[in-house]
C-alpha positions in Angstrom: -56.9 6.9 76.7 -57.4 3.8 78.7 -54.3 1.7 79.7 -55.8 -1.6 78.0 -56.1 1.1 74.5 -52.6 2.1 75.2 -51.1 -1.2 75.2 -52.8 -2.7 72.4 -52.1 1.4 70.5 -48.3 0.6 71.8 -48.7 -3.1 70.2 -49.9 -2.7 67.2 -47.7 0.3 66.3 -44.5 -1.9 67.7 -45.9 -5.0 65.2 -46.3 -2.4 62.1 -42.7 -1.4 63.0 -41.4 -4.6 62.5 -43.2 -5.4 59.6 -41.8 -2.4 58.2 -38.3 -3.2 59.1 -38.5 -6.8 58.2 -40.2 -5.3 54.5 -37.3 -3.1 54.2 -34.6 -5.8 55.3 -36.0 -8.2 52.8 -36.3 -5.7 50.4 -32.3 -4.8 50.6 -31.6 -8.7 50.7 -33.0 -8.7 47.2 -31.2 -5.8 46.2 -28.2 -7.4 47.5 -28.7 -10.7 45.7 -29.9 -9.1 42.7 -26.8 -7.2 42.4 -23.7 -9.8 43.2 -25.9 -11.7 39.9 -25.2 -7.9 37.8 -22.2 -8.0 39.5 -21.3 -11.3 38.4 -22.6 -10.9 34.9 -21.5 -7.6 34.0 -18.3 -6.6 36.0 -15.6 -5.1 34.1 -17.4 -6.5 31.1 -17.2 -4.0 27.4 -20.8 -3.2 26.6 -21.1 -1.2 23.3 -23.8 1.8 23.5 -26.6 1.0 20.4 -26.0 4.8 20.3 -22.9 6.8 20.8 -23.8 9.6 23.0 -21.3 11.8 24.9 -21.3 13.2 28.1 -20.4 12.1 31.9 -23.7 11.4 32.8 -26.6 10.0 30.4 -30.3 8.6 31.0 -32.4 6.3 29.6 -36.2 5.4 29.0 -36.6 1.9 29.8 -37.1 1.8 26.1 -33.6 3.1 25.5 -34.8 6.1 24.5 -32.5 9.1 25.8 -33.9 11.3 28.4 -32.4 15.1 27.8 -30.0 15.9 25.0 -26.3 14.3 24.0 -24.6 14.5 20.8 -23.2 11.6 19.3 -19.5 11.4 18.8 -17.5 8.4 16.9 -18.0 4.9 17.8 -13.9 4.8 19.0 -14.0 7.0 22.0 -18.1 7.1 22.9 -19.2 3.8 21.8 -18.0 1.4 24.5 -17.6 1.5 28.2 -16.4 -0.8 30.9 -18.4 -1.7 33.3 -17.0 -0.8 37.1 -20.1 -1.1 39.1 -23.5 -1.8 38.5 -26.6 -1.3 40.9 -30.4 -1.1 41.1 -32.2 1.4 43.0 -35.7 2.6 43.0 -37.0 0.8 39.7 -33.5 2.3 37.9 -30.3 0.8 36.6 -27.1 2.5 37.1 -24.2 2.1 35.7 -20.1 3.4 36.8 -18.0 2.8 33.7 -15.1 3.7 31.8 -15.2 5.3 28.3 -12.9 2.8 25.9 -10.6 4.8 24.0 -10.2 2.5 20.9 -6.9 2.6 18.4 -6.3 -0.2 16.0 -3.1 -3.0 16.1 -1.2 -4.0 13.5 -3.8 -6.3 11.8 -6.5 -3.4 12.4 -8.3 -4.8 14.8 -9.5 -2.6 17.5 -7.7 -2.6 21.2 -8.1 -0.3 24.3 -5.6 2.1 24.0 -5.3 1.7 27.8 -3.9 -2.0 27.3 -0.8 0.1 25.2 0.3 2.3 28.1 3.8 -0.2 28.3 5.1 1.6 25.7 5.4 4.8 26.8 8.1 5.8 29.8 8.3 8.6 32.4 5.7 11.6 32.6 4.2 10.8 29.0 3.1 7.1 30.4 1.7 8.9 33.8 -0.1 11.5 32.2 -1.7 9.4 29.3 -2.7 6.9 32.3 -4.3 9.6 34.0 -5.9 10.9 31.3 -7.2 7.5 30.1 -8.6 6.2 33.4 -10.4 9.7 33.9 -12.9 8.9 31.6 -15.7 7.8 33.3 -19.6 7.9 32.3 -22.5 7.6 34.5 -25.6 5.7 32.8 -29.2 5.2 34.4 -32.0 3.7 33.1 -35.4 3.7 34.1 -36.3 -0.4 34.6 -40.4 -1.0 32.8 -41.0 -2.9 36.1 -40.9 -1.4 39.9 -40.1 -5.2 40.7 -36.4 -4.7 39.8 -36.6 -8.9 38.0 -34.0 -9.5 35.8 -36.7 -9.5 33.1 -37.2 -5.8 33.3 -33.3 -5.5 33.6 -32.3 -7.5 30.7 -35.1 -5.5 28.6 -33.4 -2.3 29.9 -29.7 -3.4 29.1 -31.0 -4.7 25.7 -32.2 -1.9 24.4 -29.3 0.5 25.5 -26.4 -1.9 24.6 -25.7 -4.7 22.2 -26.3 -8.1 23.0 -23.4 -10.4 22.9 -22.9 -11.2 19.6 -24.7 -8.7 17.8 -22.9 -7.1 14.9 -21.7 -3.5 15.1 -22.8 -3.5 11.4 -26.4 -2.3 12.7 -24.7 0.7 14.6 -22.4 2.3 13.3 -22.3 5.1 10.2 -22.1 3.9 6.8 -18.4 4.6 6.6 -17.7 1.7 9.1 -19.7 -0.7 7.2 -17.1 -2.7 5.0 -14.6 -2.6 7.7 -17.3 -4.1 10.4 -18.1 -6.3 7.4 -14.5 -8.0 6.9 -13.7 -8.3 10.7 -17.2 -9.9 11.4 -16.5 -12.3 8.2 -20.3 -11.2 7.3 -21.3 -9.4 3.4 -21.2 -5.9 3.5 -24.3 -4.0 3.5 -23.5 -0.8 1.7 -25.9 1.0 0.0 -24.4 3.0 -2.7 -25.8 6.0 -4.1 -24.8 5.4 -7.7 -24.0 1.5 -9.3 -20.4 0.2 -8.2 -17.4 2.3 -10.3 -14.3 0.2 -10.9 -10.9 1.2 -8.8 -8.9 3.5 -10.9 -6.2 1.4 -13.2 -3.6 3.9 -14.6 -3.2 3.4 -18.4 -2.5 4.8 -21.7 -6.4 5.8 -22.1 -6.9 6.8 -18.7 -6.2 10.4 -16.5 -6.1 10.0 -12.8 -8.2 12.6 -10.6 -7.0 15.8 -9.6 -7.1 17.1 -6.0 -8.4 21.1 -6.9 -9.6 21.7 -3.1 -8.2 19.1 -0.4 -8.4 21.3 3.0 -6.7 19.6 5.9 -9.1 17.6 8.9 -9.6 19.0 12.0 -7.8 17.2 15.0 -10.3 15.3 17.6 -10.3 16.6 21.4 -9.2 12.9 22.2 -6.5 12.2 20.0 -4.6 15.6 20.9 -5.1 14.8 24.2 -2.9 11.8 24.3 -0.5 12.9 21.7 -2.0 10.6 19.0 -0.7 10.6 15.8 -1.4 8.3 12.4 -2.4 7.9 8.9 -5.9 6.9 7.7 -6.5 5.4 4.6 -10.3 5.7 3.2 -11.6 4.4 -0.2 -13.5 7.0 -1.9 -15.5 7.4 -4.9 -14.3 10.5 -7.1 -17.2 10.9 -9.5 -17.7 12.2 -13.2 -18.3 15.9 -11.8 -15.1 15.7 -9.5 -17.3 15.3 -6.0 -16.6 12.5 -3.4 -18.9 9.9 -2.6 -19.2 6.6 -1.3 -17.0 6.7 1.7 -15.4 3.8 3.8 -12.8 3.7 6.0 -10.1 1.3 4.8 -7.9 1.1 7.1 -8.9 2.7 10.3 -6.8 4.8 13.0 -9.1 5.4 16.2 -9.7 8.1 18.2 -12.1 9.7 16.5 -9.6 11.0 13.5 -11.3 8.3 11.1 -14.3 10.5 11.5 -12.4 13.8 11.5 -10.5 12.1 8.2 -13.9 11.6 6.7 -15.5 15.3 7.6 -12.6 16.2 5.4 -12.7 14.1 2.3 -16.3 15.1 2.3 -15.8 18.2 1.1 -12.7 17.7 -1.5 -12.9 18.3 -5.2 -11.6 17.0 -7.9 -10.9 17.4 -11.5 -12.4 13.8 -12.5 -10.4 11.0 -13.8 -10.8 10.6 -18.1 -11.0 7.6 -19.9 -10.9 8.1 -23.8 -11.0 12.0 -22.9 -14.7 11.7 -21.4 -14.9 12.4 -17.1 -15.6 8.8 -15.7 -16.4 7.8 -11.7 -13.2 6.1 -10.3 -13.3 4.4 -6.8 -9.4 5.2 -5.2 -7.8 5.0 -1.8 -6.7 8.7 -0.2 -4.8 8.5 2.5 -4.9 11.6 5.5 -2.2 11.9 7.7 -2.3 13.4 11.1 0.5 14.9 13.3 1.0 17.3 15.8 3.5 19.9 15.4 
């Protein structure tokens, strides 16, 4: 090779160098921008999974659409996360957060049980602590564009979380509806399998139901964890054969035990409540108590 060839081979691979570097410096620029907006935006913000999959580490479809398997677990400990950082690499989204453990307040409206910790002293308040800042979930989703726009990223987050604003109504199972209902102020979409019963009214003509089979509820993982003990009160219809039917939580508890409350009920029996002598469908209020012994 010539020394004129060599200096324009030297020249033209020194220009394509640059161009690469500058390509590459522009590219993380963007990135950089493009994630102090998520940053700003999203940052230690409670998004609220359309679907309440467990697991450490869980991808998306851009479509929202899960990629592997995940069960689903209740709405109070695998619903919601907090977001502690958010990034975009290679045409993906991904998301650091921590899984909100949810119990309810006084007025049963739901609260991180993290925001509690004050009222618990010594080793109990470390441990629970520990325990409740451990629980971190990784989730990446595949973006629709390799452009990495906030279009493609706002379709992503969209259709793996609720938009602000959007009821929980749409999400969770049919046992949260009336209770989503009253704290959204919105009417309550249940569909019930038989017409509405009236709530049992004790009187001269009338025989309350009879518990025959009323096993105990299994304790969630996340409730014995952190020592977490309550009473959950769930309207249930007892109808004219003595089966349960038509569940909703009344007055919730958290920590997955409303579900583990329900799972129970479920599979009660009853001798049925008699009006005039004849078995008639009564809608009551059970309540299920859980300790730890």
């Amino acid at each position: 090779m010539s020394t004129t060839n060599r200096y324009f081979f030297t020249r033209n691979a020194a220009t394509l160098f640059l161009l690469v570097f500058l390509s590459a410096q522009l590219v993380a620029a963007e990135e950089s921008a493009l994630e102090g907006q998520l940053k700003a935006e999203y940052g230690n913000k409670i998004l609220t999974l359309r679907h309440f999959y467990t697991g450490d580490h869980l991808k998306f479809h851009s479509d929202g659409s899960l990629q592997g398997d995940a069960t689903i677990g209740p709405w109070t400990v695998a619903g919601q996360i907090a977001v502690q950082e958010i990034r975009v690499r290679d045409a993906r989204l991904i998301i650091h957060g921590r899984r909100i453990y949810r119990i309810f307040d006084s007025q049963q409206k739901p609260q991180d049980e993290l925001t509690t910790i004050d009222n618990y002293y010594g080793a109990m308040r470390e441990d629970l602590q520990k325990a409740l800042l451990n629980v971190n979930v990784e989730i990446d989703i595949d973006l629709a564009s390799a452009k990495n726009d906030q279009a493609s990223i706002a379709s992503a987050m969209h259709a793996v979380f609720l938009a602000d604003g959007e009821s929980m109504t749409g999400v969770v199972p049919e046992y949260w509806q009336a209770y989503f209902a009253k704290l959204e102020d919105k009417p309550a979409m249940v569909s019930h399998s038989l017409a509405p019963v009236p709530m049992f009214r004790n009187g001269p003509q009338m025989v309350p139901p009879k518990a025959i089979t009323n096993p105990d509820p299994d304790y969630s993982p996340e409730a014995r964890k952190v020592k977490y003990e309550g009473t959950v009160l769930v309207r249930v219809v007892i109808d004219e054969s003595g089966a349960t039917r038509d569940l909703q939580v009344n007055r919730p508890l958290g920590l997955g035990l409303d579900e583990m409350a329900i799972a129970a009920i479920r599979t009660w029996t009853f001798e049925p409540a008699r009006k005039d002598g004849q078995p008639v469908a009564v809608s009551v209020v059970v309540e299920v108590t859980f300790r730890l012994y």
